[in-house]
C-alpha positions as CSV (number, residue, x, y, z in Angstrom):
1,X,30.4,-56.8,56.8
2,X,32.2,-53.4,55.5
3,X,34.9,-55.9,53.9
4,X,32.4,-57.8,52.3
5,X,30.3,-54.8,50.9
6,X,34.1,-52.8,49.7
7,X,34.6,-56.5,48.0
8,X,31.3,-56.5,45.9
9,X,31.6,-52.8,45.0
10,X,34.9,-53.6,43.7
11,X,33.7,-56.7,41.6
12,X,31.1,-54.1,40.0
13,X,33.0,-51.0,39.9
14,X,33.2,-49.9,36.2
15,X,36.7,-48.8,36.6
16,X,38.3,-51.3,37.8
17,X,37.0,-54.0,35.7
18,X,36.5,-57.4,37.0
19,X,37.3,-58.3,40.6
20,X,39.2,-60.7,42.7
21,X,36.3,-63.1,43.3
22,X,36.3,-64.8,40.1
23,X,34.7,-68.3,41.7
24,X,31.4,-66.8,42.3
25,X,30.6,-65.9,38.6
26,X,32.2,-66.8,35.0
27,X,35.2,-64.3,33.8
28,X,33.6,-63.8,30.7
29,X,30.3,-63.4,31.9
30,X,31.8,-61.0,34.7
31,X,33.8,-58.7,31.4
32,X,30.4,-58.5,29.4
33,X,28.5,-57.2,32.2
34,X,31.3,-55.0,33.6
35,X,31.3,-53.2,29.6
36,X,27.1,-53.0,29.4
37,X,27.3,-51.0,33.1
38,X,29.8,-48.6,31.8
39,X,28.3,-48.2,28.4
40,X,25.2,-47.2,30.5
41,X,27.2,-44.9,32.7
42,X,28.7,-43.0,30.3
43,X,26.8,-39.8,28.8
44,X,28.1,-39.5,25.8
45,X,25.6,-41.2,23.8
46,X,23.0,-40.0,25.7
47,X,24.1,-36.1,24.0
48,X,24.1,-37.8,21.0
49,X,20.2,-38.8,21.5
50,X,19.7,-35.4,22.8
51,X,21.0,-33.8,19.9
52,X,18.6,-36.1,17.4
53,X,15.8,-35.4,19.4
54,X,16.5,-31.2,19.3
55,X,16.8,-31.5,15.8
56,X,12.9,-32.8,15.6
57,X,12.1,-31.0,18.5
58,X,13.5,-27.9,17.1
59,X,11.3,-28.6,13.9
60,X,8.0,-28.8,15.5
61,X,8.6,-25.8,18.4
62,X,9.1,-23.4,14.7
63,X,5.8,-24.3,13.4
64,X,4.6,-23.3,16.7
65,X,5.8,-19.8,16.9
66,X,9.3,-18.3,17.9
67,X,8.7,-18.4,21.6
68,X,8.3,-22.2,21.4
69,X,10.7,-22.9,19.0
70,X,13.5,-20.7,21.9
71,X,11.7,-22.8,24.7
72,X,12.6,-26.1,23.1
73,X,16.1,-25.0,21.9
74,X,17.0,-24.1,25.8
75,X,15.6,-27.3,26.8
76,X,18.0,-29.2,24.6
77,X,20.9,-26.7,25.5
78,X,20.5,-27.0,29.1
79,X,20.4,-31.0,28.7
80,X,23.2,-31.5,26.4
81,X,25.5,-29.1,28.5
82,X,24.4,-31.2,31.2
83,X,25.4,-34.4,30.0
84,X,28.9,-33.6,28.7
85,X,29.8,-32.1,31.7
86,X,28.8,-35.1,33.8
87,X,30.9,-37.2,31.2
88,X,34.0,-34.8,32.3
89,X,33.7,-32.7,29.3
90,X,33.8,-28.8,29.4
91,X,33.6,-27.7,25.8
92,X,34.9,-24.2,27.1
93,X,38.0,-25.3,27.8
94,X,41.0,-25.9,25.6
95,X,43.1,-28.7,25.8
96,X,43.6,-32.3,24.0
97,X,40.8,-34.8,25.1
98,X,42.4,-37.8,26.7
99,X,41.4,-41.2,25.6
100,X,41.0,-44.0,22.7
101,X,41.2,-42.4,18.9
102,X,37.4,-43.1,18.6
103,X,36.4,-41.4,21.8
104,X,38.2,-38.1,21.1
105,X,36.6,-37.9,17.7
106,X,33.2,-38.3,19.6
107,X,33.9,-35.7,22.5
108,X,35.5,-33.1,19.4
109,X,31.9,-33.5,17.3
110,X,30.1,-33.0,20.6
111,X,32.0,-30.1,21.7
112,X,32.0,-28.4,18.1
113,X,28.1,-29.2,18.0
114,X,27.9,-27.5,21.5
115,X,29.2,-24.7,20.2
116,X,27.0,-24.4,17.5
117,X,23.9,-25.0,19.6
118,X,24.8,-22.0,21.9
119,X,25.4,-19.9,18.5
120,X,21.7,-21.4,17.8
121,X,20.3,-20.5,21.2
122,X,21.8,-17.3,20.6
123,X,20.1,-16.2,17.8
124,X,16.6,-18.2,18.9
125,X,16.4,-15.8,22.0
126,X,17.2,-12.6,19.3
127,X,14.6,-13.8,16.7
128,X,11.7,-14.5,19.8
129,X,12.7,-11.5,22.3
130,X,14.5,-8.6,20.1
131,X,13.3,-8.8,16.4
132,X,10.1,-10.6,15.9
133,X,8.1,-9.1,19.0
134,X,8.7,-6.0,17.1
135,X,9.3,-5.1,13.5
136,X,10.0,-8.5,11.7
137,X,9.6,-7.3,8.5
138,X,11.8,-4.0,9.1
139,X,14.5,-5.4,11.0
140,X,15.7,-8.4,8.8
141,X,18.8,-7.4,7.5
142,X,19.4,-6.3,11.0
143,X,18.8,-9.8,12.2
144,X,20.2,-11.4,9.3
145,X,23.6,-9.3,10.1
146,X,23.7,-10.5,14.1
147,X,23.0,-14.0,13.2
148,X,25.8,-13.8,11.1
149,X,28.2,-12.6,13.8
150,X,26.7,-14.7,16.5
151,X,27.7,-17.9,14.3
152,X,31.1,-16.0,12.9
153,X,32.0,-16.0,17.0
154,X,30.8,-19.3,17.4
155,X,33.7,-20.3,14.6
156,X,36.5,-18.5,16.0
157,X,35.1,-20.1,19.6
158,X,35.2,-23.6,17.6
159,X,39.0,-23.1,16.4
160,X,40.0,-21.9,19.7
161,X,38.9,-24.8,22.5
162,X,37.9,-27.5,20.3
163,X,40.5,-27.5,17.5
164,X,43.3,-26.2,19.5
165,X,44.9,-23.4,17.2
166,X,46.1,-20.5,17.3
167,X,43.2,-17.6,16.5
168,X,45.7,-14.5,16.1
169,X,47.1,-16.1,12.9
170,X,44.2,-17.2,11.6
171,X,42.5,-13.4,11.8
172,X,45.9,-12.0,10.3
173,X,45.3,-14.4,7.6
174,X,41.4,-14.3,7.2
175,X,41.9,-10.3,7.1
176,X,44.2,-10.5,4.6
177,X,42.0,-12.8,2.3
178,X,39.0,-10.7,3.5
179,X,40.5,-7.6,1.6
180,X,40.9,-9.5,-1.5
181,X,37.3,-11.2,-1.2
182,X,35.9,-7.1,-0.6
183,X,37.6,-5.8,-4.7
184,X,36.5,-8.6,-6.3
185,X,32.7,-8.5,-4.5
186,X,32.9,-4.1,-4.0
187,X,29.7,-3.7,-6.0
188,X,28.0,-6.1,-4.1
189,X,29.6,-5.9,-0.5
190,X,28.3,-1.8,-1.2
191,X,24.9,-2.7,-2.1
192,X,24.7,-4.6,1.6
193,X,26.0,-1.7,3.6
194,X,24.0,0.5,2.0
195,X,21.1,-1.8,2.5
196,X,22.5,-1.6,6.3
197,X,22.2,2.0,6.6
198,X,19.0,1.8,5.1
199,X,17.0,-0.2,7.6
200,X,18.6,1.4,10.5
201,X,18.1,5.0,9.4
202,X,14.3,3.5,8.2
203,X,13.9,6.4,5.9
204,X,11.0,4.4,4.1
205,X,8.6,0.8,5.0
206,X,7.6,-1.6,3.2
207,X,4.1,-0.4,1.9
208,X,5.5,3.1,1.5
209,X,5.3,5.4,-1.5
210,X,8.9,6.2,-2.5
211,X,9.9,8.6,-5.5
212,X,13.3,8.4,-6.7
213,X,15.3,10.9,-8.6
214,X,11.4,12.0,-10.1
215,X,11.9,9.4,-12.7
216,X,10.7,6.3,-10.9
217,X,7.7,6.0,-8.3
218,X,6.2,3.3,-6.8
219,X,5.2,1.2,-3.5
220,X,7.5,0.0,-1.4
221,X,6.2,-4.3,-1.4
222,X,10.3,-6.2,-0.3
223,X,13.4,-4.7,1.3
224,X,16.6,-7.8,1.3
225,X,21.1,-7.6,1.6
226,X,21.1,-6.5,-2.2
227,X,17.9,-4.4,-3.1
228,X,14.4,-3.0,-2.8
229,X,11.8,-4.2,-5.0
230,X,9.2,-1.4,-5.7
231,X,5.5,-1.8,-7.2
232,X,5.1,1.1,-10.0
233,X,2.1,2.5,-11.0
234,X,2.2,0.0,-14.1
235,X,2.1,-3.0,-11.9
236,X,5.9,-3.7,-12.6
237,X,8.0,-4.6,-10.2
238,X,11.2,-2.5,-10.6
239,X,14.1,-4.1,-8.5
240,X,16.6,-1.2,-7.6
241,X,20.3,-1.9,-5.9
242,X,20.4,-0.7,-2.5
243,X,23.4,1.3,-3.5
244,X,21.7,2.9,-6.0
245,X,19.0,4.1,-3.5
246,X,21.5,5.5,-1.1
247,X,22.9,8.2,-3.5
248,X,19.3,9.0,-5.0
249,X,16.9,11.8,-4.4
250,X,14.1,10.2,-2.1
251,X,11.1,10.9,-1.7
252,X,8.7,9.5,0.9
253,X,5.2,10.3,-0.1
254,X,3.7,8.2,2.9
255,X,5.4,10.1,5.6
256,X,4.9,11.6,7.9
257,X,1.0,11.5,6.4
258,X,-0.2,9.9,3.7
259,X,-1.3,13.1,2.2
260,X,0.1,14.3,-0.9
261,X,-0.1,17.6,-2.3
262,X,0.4,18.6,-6.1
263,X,-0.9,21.0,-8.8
264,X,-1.6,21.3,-12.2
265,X,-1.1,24.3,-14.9
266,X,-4.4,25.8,-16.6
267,X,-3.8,28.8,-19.6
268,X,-7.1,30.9,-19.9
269,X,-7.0,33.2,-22.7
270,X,-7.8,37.1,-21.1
271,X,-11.0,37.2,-22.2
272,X,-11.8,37.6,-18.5
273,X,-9.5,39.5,-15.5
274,X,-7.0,37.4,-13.5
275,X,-9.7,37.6,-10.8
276,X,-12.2,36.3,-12.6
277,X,-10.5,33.1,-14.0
278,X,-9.3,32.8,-10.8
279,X,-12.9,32.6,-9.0
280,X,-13.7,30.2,-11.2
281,X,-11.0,28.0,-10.8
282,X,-11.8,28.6,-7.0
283,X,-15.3,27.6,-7.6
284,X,-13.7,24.9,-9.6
285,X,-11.8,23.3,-6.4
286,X,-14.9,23.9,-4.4
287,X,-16.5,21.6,-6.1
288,X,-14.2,18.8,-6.8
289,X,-15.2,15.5,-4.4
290,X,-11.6,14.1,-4.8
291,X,-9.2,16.9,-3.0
292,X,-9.1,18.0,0.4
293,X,-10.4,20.7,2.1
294,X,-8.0,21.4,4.4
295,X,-5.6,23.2,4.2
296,X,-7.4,25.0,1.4
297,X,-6.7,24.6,-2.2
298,X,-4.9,27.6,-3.7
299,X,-5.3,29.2,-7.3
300,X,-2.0,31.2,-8.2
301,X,-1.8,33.8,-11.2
302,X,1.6,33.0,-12.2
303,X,2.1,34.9,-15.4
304,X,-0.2,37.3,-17.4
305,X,0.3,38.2,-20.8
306,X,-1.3,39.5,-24.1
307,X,-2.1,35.6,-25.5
308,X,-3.0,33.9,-22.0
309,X,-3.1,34.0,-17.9
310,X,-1.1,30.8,-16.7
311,X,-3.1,29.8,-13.2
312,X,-1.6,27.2,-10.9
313,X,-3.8,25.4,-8.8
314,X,-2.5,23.5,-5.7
315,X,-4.2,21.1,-4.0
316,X,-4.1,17.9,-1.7
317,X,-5.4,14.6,-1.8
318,X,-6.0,11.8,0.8
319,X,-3.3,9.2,-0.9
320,X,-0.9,9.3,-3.9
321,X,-3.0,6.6,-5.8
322,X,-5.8,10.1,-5.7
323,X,-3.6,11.9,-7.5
324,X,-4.8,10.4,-11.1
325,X,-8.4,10.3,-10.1
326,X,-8.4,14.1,-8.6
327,X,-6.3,15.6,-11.9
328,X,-8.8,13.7,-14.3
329,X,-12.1,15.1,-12.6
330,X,-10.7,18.6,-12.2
331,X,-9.5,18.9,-16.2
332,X,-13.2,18.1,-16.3
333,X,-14.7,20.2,-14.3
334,X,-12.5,22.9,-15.6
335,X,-13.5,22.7,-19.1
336,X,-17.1,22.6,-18.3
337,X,-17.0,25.5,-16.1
338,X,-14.9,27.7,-18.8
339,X,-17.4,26.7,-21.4
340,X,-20.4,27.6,-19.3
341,X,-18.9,31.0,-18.2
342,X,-17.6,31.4,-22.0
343,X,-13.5,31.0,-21.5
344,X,-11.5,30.1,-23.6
345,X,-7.9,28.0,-23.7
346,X,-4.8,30.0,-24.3
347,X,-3.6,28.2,-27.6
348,X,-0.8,26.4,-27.7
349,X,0.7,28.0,-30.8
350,X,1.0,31.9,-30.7
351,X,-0.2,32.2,-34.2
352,X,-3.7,30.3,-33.7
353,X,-7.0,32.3,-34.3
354,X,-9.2,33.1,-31.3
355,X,-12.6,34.0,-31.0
356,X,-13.6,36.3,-28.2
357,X,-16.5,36.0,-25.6
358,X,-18.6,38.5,-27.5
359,X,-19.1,36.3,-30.5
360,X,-20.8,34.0,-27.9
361,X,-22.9,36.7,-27.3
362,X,-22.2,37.5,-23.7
363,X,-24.8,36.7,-21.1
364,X,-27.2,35.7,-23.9
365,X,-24.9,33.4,-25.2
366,X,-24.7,31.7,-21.7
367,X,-27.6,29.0,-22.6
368,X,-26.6,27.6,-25.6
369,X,-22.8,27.1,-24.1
370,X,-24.3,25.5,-21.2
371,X,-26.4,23.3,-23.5
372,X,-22.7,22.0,-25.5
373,X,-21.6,20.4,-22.3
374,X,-24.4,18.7,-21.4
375,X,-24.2,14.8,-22.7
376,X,-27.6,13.9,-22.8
377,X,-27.9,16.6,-25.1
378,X,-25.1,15.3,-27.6
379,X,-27.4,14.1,-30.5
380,X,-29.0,18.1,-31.6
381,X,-28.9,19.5,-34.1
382,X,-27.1,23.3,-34.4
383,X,-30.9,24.8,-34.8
384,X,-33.0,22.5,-32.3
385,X,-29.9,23.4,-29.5
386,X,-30.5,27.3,-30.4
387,X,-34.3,26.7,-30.1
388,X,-34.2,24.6,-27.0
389,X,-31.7,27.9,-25.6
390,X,-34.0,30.4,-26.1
391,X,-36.3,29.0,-23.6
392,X,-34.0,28.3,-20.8
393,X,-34.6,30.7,-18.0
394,X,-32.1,31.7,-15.1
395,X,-32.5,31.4,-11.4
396,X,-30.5,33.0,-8.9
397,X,-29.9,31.4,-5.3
398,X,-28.0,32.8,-1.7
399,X,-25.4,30.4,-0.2
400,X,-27.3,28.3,2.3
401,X,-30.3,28.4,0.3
402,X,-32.4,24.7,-0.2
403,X,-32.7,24.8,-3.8
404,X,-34.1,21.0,-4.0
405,X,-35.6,18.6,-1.3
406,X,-35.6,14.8,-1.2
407,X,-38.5,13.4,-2.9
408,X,-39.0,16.3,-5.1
409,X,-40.0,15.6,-8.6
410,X,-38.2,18.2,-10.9
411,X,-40.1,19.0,-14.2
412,X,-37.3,20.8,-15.1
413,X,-33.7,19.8,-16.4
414,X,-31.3,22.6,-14.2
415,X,-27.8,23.1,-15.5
416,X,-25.3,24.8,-12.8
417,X,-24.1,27.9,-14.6
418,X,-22.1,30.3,-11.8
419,X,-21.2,28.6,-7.8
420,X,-21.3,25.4,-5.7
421,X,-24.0,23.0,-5.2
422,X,-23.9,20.7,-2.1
423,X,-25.7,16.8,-2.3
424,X,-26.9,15.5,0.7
425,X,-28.8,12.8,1.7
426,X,-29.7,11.6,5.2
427,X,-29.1,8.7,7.2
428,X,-30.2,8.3,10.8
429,X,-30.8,11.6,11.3
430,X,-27.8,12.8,10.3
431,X,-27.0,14.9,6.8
432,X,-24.3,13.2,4.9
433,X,-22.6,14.9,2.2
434,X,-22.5,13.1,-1.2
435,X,-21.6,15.4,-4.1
436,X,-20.7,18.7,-5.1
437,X,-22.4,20.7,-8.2
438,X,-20.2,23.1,-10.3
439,X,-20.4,25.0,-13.4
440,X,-20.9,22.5,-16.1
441,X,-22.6,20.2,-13.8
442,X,-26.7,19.2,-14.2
443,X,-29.1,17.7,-12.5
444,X,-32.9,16.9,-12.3
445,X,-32.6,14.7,-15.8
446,X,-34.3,11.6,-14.3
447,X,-37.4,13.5,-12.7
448,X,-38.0,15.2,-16.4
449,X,-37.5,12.8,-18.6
450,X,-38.6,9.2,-16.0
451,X,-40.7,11.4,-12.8
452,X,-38.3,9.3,-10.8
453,X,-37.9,11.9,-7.3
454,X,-34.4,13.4,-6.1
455,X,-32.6,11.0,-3.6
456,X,-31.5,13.9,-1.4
457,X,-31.5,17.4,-0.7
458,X,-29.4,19.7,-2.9
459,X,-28.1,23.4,-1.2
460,X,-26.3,26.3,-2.5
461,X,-22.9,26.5,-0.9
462,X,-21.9,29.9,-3.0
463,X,-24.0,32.2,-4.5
464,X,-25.4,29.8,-7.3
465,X,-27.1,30.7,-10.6
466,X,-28.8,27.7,-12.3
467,X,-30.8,27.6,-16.0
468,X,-33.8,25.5,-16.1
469,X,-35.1,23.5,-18.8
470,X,-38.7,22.8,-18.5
471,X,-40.7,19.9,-19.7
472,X,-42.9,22.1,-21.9
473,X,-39.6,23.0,-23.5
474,X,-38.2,19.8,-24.3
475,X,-42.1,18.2,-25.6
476,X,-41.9,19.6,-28.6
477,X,-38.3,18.4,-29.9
478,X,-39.6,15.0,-28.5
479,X,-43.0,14.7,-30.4
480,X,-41.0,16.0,-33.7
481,X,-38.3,13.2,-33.2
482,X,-39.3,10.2,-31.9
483,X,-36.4,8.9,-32.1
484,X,-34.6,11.2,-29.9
485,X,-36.7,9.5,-27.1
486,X,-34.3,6.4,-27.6
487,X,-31.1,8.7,-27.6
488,X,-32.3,10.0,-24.2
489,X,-33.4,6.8,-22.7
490,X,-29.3,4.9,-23.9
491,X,-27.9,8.3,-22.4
492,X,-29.5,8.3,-19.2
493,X,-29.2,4.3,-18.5
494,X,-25.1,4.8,-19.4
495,X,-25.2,7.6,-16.2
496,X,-27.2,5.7,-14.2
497,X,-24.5,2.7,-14.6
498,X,-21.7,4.6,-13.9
499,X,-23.3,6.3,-11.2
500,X,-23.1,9.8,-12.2
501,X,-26.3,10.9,-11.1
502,X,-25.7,10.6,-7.2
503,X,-28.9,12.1,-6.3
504,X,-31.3,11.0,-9.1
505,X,-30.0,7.0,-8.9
506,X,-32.7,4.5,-8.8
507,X,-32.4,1.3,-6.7
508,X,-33.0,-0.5,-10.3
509,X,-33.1,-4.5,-10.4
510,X,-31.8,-4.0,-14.0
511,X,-27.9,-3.3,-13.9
512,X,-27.6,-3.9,-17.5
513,X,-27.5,-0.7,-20.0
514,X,-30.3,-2.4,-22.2
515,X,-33.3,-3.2,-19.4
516,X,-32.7,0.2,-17.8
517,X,-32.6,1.8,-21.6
518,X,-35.9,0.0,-21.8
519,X,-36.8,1.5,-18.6
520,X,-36.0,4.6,-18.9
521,X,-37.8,4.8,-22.7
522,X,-40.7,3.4,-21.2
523,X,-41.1,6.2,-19.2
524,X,-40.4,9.3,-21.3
525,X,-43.0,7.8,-23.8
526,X,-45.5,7.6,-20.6
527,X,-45.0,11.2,-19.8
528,X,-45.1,12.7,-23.2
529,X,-47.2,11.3,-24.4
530,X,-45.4,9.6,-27.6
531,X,-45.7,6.5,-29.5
532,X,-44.2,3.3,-30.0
């Protein structure tokens, strides 16, 4: 029985071909099926099958994510190792592959393709585990640079065990060629070390403010090998050489807040003390909705002479793109509040004429300054102004004081002449701060000239003086020019739109300038009594 069983396993053993029992089945039929059993036997093509199916494997796992695209790569790995070794071939070791001409071009593509996969692998787990669970975006020239050197070793591995040569030479010789490759490509090889340095010292994001050399500013939006590409305040991209960056002046305006402080320059001519201009340029800050209030904006006298006080005010805003938006509404309120405490504007050229605060007539002058800044106000002429001033009367107020409650309708126009005003209206019970009042500033126009009521409560935060305008004032002018009804009615519907009057804004259906003129005309002809 054991000689009879050794007998058949020698008929059907692969490696010994056909055996001695050639009665019992047909040599040729006995060579064909001898061939199909060791085609079947042998691994090699079933790496090569592997290897196609990665390849599509691969494909779908990176739609999925990294973590399945690494679970799919080790899977094909672990298999194709697998399968060469159980076909006697360890890709890891050196030496010349015995066999047919065919074969050891097979087992050489195999081995150099395993060799690549563990590169591949390599990388996968460094993409899923080190770099993308963390800062993706940060950390790709970082990743970019290991990949490089993971598939660099992977050559040098290649030229080693599967080609057979000596490695030593070849670095001799690569070195050599890698010093003439570095002249011809310096510029370029320095913009990718410096962008090196850059991402691992990290001294700027992408979505950062950068400002370099104070000539160019912008957002950070793409770091790559050669250059940052940064967003300026013109919407232009400006693409700057990572070299170029390194030797700059930088400056991170997003770090380590995304506060930014900066000032501006304002030249009063000494028609009042240093102190003076400089309360006002206090009360000035006080009332500005764009700056922060802590830490406190400072007013600095930084020179004093017989033409002008120079007065630097520093303050800080929430976010760089404030900057514009805080500067434009403190020029504002800065001219308003000189004209309504009668300053004037150092001029620019030494030899200019000036007029002093007495020809404005000191205090009793106050009115009809406070009337030039008011908008609404525009379209009089020099004597109906003057008339209209002389009827303006003052009112003093304590900080803290409630100069105006919600739902009050003012008959009077009030124009902020000295102080701080604070908005608020309130919202489950709690007071919410809206705007701020300062010299210059007005308010009660809509309850005047429309009896619409206030929209909140309106407090003194300073000591606050305030001229009133009073309906009986303003009648008169009205029933004299009907037509200045209409220049009212355009004026008020353009603040209303542009939602200047915080406190006086009516929930209007009408967002158009012409229905809310209409309304607004309407109104004042209702109340006064005029015409059509």
């Amino acid at each position: 029985m054991a000689l009879e069983l050794l007998a058949h396993k020698e008929y059907f053993s692969p490696s010994l071909g056909v055996g001695k029992s050639s009665a019992a089945v047909p040599h040729h039929m006995a060579i064909s099926f001898s061939s199909t059993l060791a085609t079947v036997a042998d691994p090699l093509p079933l790496a090569g099958a592997v290897i196609v199916a990665g390849f599509f494997g691969a494909r779908y796992g990176q739609r999925r994510g990294p973590l399945a695209h690494f679970i799919v790569q080790l899977l094909v790995f672990v298999t194709l190792t697998g399968l060469l070794l159980a076909g006697g071939v360890a890709p890891y070791r050196s030496g010349v592959t015995i066999g047919s001409e065919p074969r050891r071009l097979v087992v050489g593509a195999l081995e150099v393709i395993w060799w690549l996969g563990a590169a591949w692998l390599a990388v996968g787990f460094l993409r899923a585990f080190v770099v993308l669970g963390r800062q993706p975006r940060e950390s790709k020239l970082v990743q970019d640079l290991l990949a490089g050197l993971i598939y660099l070793a992977a050559t040098f591995a290649i030229i080693a065990y599967v080609l057979d040569l000596p490695v030593k030479g070849l670095l001799a010789t690569s070195g050599a060629l890698a010093i003439i490759i570095g002249l011809a490509l310096q510029s370029s090889l320095g913009d990718v070390f410096s962008g090196i340095v850059l991402n691992i010292e990290h001294p700027y994001r992408v979505g950062d403010w950068i400002i370099l050399d104070d000539t160019l500013q912008g957002k950070v939006i793409e770091t790559n090998w050669r250059a940052t590409h940064i967003l300026t305040g013109n919407q232009d991209v400006a693409i700057i050489p990572n070299s170029v960056i390194a030797k700059s002046r930088l400056v991170n305006c997003s770090a380590p807040t995304k506060t930014h402080g900066t000032s501006i320059r304002v030249k009063l001519e000494p028609s009042l003390t240093p102190t003076a201009g400089s309360n006002l340029l206090k009360e000035v800050l006080l009332g500005s909705t764009q700056i922060l209030r802590t830490p406190e904006p400072t007013v600095t006298i930084k020179d004093v002479s017989a033409e002008m006080i120079d007065f630097e005010i520093s303050y800080l805003v929430a976010d760089i793109g404030a900057v514009d938006r805080a500067q434009s509404e403190l020029f504002d309120r800065i001219y308003r509040a000189a004209a309504a405490a009668g300053a004037k504007f150092s001029p620019r050229l030494t030899g200019s004429s000036k007029s002093s605060a007495a020809e404005e007539g000191g205090e009793s002058g106050i009115p009809k300054r406070l009337l030039a800044g008011i908008s609404i106000f525009s379209t009089l002429t020099a004597e109906e102004r003057t008339a209209l001033a002389s009827q303006m009367q003052r009112k003093d107020y304590k900080p803290g004081e409630v100069i105006v409650k919600a739902g009050t309708i003012l008959q009077a126009l009030c124009i902020v002449s000295y102080g701080v005003l604070l908005g608020s209206v309130e919202q489950d019970g709690n007071k919410i701060e809206v705007t701020r009042l300062a010299p210059g500033d007005y308010f009660g126009e809509m309850g005047l000239l429309t009896g619409e009521p206030l929209k909140g409560d309106l407090t003194a935060l300073t000591w606050v003086v305030i001229y009133e305008i009073s309906k009986d004032a303003i009648a008169p002018l009205l029933k004299a020019r009907p037509a200045m009804a209409e220049e009212l009615s355009e004026s008020l519907a353009s603040r209303q739109l542009a939602h200047r009057t915080v406190l006086d804004h009516r929930d209007h259906e009408e967002q158009h300038a012409d229905g809310l003129a209409d309304w607004v005309l309407g109104n004042i002809r209702r109340l006064f009594s005029l015409q059509h």
